[in-house]
TIMIZA-481245 format. One record per residue (C-alpha): residue number from 0; residue in three letters; x, y, z. Coordinates in steps of 0.05 Angstrom, whole numbers, plus 32768, in hexadecimal, padded with zeros to 4 digits. Layout:
// residues N
R   seq   type      u      v      w
R   NUM    ALA      X      Y      Z
...
***
This chain:
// residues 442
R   seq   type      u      v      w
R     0    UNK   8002   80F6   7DE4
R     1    UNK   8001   8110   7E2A
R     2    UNK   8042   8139   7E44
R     3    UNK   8051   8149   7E8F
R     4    UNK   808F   8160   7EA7
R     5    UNK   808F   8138   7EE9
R     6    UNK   807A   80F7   7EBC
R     7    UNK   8060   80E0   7E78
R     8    UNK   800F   80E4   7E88
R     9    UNK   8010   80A3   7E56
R    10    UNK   8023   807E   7E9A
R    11    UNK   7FE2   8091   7EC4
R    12    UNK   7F9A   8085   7EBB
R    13    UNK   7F68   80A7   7EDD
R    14    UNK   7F1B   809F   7ECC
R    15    UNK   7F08   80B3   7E8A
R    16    UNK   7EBC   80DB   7E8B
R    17    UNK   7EA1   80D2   7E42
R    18    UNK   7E65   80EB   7E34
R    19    UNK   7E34   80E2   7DFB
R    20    UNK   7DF3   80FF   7DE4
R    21    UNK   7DD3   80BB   7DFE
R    22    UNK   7DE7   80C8   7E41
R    23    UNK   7DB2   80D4   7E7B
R    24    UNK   7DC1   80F2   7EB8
R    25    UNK   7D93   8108   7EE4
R    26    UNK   7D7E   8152   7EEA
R    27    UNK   7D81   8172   7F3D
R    28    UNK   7D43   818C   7F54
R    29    UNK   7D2D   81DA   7F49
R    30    UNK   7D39   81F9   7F7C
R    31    UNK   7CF9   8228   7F8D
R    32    UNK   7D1F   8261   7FA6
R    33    UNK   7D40   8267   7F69
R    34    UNK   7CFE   8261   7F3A
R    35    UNK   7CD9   8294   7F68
R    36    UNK   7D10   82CA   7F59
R    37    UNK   7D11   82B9   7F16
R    38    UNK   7D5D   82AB   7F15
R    39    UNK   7D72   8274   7EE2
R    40    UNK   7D93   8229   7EFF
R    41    UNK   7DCA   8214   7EEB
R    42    UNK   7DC6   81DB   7EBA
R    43    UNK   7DDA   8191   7EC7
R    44    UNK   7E27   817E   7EBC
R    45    UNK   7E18   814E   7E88
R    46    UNK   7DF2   817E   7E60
R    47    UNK   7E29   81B4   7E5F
R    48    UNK   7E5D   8185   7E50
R    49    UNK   7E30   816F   7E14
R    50    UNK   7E20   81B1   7DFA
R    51    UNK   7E6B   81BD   7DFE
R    52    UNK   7E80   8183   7DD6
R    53    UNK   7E48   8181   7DA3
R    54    UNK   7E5D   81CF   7D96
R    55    UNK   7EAB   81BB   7D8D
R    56    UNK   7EA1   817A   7D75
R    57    UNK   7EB2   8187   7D25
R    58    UNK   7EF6   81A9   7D36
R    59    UNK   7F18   8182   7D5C
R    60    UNK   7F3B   8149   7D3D
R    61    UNK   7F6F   8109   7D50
R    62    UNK   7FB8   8110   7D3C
R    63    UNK   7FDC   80DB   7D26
R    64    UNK   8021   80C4   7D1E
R    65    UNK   8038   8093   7CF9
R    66    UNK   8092   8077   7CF1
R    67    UNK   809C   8062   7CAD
R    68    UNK   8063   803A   7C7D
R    69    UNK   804C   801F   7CBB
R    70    UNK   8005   8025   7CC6
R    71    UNK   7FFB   801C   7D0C
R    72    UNK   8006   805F   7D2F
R    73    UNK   804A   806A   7D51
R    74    UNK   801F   80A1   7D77
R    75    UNK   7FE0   80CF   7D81
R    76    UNK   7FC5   810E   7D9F
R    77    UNK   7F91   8139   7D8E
R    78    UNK   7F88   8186   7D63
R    79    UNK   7F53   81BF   7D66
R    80    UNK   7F45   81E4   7D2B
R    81    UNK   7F5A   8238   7D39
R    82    UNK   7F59   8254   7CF4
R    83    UNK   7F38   8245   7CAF
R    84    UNK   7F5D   821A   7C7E
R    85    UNK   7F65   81E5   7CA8
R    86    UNK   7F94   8206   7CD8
R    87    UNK   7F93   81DC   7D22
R    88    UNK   7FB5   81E3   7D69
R    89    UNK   7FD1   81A4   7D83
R    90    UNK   8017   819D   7DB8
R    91    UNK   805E   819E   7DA0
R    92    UNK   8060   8159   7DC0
R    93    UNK   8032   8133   7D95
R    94    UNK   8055   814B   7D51
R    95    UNK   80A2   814A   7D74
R    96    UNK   80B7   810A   7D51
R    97    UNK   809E   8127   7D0C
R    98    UNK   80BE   8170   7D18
R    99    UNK   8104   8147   7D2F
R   100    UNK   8101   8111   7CF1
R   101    UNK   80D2   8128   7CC2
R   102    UNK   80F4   80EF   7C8E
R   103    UNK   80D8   80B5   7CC2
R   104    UNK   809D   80CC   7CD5
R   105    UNK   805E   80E4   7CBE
R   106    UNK   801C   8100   7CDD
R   107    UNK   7FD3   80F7   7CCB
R   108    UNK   7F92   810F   7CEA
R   109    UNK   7F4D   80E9   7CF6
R   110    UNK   7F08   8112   7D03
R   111    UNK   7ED4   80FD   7D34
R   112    UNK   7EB2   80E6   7CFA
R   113    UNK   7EEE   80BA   7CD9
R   114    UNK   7EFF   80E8   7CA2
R   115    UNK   7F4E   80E4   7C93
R   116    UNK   7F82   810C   7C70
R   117    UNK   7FCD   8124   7C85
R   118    UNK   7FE9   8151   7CAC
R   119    UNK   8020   8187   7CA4
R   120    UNK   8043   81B2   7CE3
R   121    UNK   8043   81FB   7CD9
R   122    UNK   8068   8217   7D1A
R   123    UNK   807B   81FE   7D5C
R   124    UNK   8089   8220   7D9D
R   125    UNK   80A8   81EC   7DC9
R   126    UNK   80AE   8210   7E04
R   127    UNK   8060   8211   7E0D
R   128    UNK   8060   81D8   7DE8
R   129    UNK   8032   81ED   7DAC
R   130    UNK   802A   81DA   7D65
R   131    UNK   7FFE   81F4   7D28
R   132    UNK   7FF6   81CB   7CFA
R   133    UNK   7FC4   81BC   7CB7
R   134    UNK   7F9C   818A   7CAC
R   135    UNK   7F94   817A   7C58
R   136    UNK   7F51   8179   7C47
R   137    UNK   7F2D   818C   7C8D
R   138    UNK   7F15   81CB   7C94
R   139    UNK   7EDF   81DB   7CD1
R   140    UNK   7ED4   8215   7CF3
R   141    UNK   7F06   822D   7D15
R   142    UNK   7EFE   822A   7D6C
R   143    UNK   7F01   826B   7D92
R   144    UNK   7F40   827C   7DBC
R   145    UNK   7F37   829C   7DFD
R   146    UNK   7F74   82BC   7E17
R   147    UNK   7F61   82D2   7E64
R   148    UNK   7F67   829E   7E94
R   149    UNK   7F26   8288   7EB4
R   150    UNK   7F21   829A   7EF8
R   151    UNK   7F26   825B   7F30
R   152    UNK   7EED   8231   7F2D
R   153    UNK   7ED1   8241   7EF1
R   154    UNK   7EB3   81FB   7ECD
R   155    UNK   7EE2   81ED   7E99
R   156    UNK   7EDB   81A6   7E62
R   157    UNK   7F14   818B   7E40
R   158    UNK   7F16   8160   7E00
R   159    UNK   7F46   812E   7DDA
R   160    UNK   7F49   80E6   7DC5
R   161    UNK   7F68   80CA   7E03
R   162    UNK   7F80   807F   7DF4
R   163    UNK   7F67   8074   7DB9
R   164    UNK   7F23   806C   7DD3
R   165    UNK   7EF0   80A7   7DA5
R   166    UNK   7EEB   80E7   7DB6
R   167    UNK   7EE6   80FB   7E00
R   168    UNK   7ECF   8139   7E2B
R   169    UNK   7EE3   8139   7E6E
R   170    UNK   7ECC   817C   7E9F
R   171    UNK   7EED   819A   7EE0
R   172    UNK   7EFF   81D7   7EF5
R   173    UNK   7F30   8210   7EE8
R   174    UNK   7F60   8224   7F1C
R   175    UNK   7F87   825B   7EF6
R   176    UNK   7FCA   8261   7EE8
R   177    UNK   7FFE   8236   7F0B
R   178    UNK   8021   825E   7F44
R   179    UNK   806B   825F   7F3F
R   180    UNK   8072   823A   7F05
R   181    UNK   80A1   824A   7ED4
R   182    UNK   807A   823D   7E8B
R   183    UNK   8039   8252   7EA1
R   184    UNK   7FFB   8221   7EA5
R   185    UNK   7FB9   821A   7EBC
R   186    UNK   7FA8   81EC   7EEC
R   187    UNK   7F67   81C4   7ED4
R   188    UNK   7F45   8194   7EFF
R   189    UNK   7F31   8166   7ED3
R   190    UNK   7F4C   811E   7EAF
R   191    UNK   7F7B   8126   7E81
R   192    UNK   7F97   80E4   7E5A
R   193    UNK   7FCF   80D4   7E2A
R   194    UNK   7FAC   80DE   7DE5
R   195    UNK   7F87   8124   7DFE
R   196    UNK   7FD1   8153   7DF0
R   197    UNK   7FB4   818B   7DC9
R   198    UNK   7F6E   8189   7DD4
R   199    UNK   7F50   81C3   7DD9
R   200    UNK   7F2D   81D6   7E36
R   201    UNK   7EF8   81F8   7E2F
R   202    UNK   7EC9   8220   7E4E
R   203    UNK   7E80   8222   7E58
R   204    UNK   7E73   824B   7E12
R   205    UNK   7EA5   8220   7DF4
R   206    UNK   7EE1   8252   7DF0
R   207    UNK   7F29   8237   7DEB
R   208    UNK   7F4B   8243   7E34
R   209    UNK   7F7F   821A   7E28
R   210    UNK   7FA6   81E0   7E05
R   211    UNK   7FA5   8198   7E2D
R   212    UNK   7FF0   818C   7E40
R   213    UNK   8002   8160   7E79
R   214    UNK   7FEA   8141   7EBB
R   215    UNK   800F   8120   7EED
R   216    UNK   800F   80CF   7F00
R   217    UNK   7FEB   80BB   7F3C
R   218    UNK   7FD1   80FE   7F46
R   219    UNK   7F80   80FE   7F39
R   220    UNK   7F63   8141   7F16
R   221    UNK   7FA1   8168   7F0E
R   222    UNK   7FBA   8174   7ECA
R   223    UNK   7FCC   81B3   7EAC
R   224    UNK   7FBC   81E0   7E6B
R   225    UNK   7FE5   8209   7E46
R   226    UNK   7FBB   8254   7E3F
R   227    UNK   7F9E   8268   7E07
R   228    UNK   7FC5   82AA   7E01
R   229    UNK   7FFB   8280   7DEA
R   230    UNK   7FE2   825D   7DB4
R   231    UNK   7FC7   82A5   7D9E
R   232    UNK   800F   82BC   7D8B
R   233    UNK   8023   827D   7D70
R   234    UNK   7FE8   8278   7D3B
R   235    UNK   7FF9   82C4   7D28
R   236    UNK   803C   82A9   7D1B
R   237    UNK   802D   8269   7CF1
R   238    UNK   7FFD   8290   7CC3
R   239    UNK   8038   82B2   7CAD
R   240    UNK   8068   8275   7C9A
R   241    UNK   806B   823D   7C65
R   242    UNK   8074   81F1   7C80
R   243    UNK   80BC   81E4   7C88
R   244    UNK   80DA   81B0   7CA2
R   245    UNK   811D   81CD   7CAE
R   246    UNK   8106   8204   7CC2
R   247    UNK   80DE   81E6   7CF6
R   248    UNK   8118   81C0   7D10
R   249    UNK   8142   81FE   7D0C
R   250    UNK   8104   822C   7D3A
R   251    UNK   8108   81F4   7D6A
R   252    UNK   8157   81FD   7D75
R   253    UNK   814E   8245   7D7E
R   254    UNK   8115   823E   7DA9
R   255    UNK   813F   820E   7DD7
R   256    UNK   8174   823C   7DEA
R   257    UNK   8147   826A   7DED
R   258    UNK   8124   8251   7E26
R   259    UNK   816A   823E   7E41
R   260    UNK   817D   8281   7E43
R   261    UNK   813C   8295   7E65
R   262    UNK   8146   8266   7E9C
R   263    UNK   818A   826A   7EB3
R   264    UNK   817B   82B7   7EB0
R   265    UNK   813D   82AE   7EDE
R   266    UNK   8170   8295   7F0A
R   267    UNK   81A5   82CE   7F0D
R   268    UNK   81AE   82F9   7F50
R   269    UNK   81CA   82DD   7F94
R   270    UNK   81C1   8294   7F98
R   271    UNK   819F   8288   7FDA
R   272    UNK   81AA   8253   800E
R   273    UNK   819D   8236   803D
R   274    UNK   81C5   8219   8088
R   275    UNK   81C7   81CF   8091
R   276    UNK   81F6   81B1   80C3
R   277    UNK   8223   81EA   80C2
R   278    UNK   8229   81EE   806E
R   279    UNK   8200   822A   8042
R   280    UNK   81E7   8202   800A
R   281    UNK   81C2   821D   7FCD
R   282    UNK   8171   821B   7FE5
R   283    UNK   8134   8231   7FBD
R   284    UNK   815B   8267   7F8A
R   285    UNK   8119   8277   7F67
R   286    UNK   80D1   8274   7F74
R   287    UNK   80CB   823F   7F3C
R   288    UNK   80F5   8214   7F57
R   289    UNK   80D8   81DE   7F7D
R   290    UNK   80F9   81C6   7FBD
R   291    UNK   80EF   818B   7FF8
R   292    UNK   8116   8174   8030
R   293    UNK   8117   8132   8059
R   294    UNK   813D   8113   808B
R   295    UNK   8147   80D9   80B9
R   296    UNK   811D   80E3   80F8
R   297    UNK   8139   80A5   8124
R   298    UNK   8176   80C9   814C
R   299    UNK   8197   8084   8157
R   300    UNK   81B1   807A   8112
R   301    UNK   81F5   8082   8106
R   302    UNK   81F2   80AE   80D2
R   303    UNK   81BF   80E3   80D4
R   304    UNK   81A9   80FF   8090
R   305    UNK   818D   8136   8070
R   306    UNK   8175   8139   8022
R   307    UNK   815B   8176   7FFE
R   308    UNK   814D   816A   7FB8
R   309    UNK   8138   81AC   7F8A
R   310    UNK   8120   81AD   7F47
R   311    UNK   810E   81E2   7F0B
R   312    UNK   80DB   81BA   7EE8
R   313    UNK   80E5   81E3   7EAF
R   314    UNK   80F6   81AE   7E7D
R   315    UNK   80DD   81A9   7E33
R   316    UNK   80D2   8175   7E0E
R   317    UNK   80F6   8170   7DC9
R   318    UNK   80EA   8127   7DBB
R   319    UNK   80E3   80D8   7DD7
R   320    UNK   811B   80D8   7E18
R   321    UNK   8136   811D   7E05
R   322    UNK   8123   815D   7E32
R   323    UNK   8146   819C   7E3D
R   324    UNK   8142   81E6   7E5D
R   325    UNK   8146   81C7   7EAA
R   326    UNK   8173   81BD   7EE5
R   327    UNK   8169   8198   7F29
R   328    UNK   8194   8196   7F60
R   329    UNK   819A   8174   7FA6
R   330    UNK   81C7   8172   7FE3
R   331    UNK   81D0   8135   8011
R   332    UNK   81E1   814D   8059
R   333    UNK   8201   8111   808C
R   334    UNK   8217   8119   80D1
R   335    UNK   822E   80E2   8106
R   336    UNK   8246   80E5   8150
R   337    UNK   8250   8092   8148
R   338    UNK   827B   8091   810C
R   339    UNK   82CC   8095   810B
R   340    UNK   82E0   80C7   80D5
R   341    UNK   82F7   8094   80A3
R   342    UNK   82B0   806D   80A3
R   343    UNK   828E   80AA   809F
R   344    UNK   82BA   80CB   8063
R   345    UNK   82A4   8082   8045
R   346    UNK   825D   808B   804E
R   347    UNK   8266   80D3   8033
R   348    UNK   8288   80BF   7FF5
R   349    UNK   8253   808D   7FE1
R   350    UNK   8229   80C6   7FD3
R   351    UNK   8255   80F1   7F9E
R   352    UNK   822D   80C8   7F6D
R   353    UNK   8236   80C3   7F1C
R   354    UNK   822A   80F4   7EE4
R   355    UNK   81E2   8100   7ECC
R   356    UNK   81C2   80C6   7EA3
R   357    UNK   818A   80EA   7E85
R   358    UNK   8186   80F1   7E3C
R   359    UNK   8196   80B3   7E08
R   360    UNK   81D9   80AF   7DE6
R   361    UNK   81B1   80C2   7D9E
R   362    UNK   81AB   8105   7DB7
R   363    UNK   81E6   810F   7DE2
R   364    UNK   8230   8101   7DE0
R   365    UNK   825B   80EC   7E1F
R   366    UNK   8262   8115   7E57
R   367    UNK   82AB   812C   7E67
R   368    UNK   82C2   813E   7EAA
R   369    UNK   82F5   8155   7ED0
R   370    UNK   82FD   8151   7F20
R   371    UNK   8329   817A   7F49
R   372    UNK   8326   8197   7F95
R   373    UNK   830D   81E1   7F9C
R   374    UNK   8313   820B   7FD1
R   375    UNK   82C9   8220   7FEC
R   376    UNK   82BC   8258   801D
R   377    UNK   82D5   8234   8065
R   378    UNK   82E4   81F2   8042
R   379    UNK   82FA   81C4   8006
R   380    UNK   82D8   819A   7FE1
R   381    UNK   82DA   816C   7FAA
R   382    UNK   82BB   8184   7F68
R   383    UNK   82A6   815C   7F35
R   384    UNK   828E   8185   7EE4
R   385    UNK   8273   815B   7EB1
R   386    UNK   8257   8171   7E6A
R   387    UNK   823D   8155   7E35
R   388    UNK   821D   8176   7DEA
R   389    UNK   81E1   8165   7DC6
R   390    UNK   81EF   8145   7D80
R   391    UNK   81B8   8162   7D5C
R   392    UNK   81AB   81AB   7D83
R   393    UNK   81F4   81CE   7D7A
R   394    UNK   8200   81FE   7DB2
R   395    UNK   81DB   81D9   7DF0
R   396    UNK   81FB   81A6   7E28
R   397    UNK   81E5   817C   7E66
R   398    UNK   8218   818E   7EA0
R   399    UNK   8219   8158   7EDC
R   400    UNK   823A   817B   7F1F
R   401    UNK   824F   8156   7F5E
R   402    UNK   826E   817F   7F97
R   403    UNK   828A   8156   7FD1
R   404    UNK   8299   8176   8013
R   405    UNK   82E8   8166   8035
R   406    UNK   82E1   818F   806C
R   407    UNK   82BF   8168   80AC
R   408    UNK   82C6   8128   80CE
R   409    UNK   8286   8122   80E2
R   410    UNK   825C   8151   80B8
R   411    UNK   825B   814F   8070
R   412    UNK   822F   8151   802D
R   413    UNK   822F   8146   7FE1
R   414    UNK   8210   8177   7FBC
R   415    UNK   81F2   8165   7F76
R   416    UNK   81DE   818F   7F38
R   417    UNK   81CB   8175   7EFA
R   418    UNK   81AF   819E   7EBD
R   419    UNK   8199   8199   7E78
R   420    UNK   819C   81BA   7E37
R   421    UNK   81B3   81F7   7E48
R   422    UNK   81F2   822A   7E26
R   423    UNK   823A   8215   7E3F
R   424    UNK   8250   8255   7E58
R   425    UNK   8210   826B   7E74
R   426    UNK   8211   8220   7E91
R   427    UNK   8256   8225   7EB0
R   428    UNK   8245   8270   7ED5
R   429    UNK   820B   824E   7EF9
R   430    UNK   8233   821B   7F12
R   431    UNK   826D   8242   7F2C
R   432    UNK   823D   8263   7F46
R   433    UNK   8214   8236   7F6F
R   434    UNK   825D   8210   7F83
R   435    UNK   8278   8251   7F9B
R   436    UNK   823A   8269   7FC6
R   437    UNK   8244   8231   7FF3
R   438    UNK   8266   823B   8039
R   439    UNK   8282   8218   807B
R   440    UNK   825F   823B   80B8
R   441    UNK   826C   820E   80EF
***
């Protein structure tokens, strides 16, 4: 499996580069500078990439899934070995549906070679979406974990079993950590593909930089690994426990208001805005947070428009159709000269919009809301508060939030905030505070 937060990599395909021992490329000429000062040249791409793989080759292994008896796979990603015994590295995502429902599903692993046995989850850390887990029977030596970020373009190889197709090394480059991000990544520019989650990147002495994650759809050659420094503390924290499946489903609970917590509290202080039409309206509150703006360039429209749309992408995933840990919020500015006050207060009420749909009705119940008209600073508006709570992860709720300005009969907007998995109370402070930090300044 292949995880992105913008969408599920299993939707793109960019080129796969597979390489195998029978491969010839041709070597670039010498060049004689070099020679005559004795300095070595750097070796031909398909020969590192080769020496890589052939070096890693006996730990890394496919992970399957299988719901039920069945014996076609439900799912698959891919595991490195990190310690002896059979311990291996692999994402939360690609053993989620076996952590959630260990009764319906079970998990077995497949070597280069076709050797088989099961496999049992250790520990999980969901919000860097890890997994150890141990493979019965399988026992090579372990990979080396690097836990300093490579600096930018440093050559860097990843490796997985991307659809089901063998074993595959693909090479790009390192661009360090992801700038303003909040769950740090490295940026790798290389192919990753659905069936790679929890490979091991690599560099050229075939150290562990990272864990293969995500990628996004449409993009070519940007995908993203989780560092190494975090699988570190997660393996010094498996060795320690016994496989428990209640446990496990218990850690990942804790973990997710954990990570709740952390958010909404990398988003305390004074909520900034920002002047549109003569409204302050929340802007960029954190460096995280990722913002655009658009609007309708032709001036003889009779509405003119404005949309900003912000989001956290700090989601996790827990399961299939179930993420949490992340808010997103956007504001949609109209003004007319051509409209009377009642068309326009039409037009302006078409955009108040419904509650939140994410999230299937397995893991959530039904929202309820309640509207009223609130006083603002230099106007009222119409507010709209829904919540809903998880079935199976006590303490956590999506909140849907529509805020409708009353003020203007030619200027108006409809602010919307929707966010998910996160405490009630600490839930319900953010939003009075992002309602309450917007203002009339005509």
């Amino acid at each position: 499996m292949l995880l992105t937060r913008i969408l599920p990599a299993a939707l793109f395909a960019l080129a796969l580069v597979t390489l195998s021992s029978s491969a010839q490329t041709p070597i670039p000429p010498v060049d004689p500078g070099a020679q005559a000062l004795n300095q070595p040249v750097a070796p031909a791409t398909s020969e590192s990439a080769r020496d890589v793989l052939a070096r890693v080759r006996p730990a890394v292994i496919q992970i399957k899934g299988f719901f039920g008896s069945n014996t076609a796979q439900a799912f698959h990603g891919t595991g490195f070995a990190v310690a002896e015994d059979g311990v291996f590295m692999t994402n939360y995502h690609v053993v989620a549906e076996q952590v959630q429902y260990p009764d319906k599903y079970r998990l077995e692993y497949r070597t280069a070679d076709g050797k088989t046995g099961n496999v049992t989850v250790l520990a999980v850390d969901v919000r860097h979406d890890l997994a150890v887990v141990r493979a019965a029977g399988f026992t090579p030596e372990p990979l080396k974990l690097e836990p300093v970020v490579p600096s930018k373009g440093e050559r860097a190889f990843s490796i997985g079993f991307p659809l089901d197709v063998g074993l595959t090394i693909t090479e790009g480059v390192s661009n360090g950590k992801v700038e303003d991000s909040f769950d740090p990544r490295i940026h790798y520019s290389g192919a990753l593909n659905a069936g790679m989650s929890g490979g091991p990147a690599l560099n050229t002495n075939g150290g562990v930089i990272g864990i293969n994650v995500s990628g996004y759809r449409f993009e070519q050659l940007v995908s993203f690994l989780v560092p190494a420094e975090h699988a570190q503390a997660l393996l010094a924290r498996s060795l320690k426990e016994k496989p428990d499946a209640n446990r496990l489903r218990r850690d990942t609970a804790t973990q997710l208001r954990q990570h709740a917590h952390t958010l909404l509290g990398a988003l305390s202080g004074k909520m900034l805005t920002q002047p549109i039409a003569g409204y302050q309206l929340p802007a960029k509150i954190a460096p995280f947070i990722d913002c655009n703006a658009a609007g309708d360039p032709a001036s003889n429209q009779p509405v003119q428009m404005v949309n900003v749309n912000c989001s956290a992408k700090a989601g996790l995933y827990v399961q299939s159709r179930l993420f949490t840990g992340d808010l997103r919020y956007s504001h949609y500015v109209r003004t007319t000269d051509k409209l009377d006050a009642w068309r326009f207060a039409n037009k302006l009420s078409e955009l108040a919009g419904a509650t939140g749909a994410f999230g299937s009705r397995r893991h959530v119940g039904p929202f309820a809301c309640e509207n009223r008209v609130v006083a603002l600073k230099g106007f009222d508006a119409s507010l709209m508060v829904c919540t809903r709570a998880y079935r199976r992860i006590e303490g956590l709720y999506d909140f849907t939030v529509r805020v409708s300005s009353l003020n203007h009969p030619k200027r108006g907007f409809a602010s919307h905030l929707d966010m998910y998995g996160l405490e009630f109370e600490a839930g319900m402070q953010f939003i009075r505070r992002y309602v309450e930090a917007m203002e009339w300044q005509p």
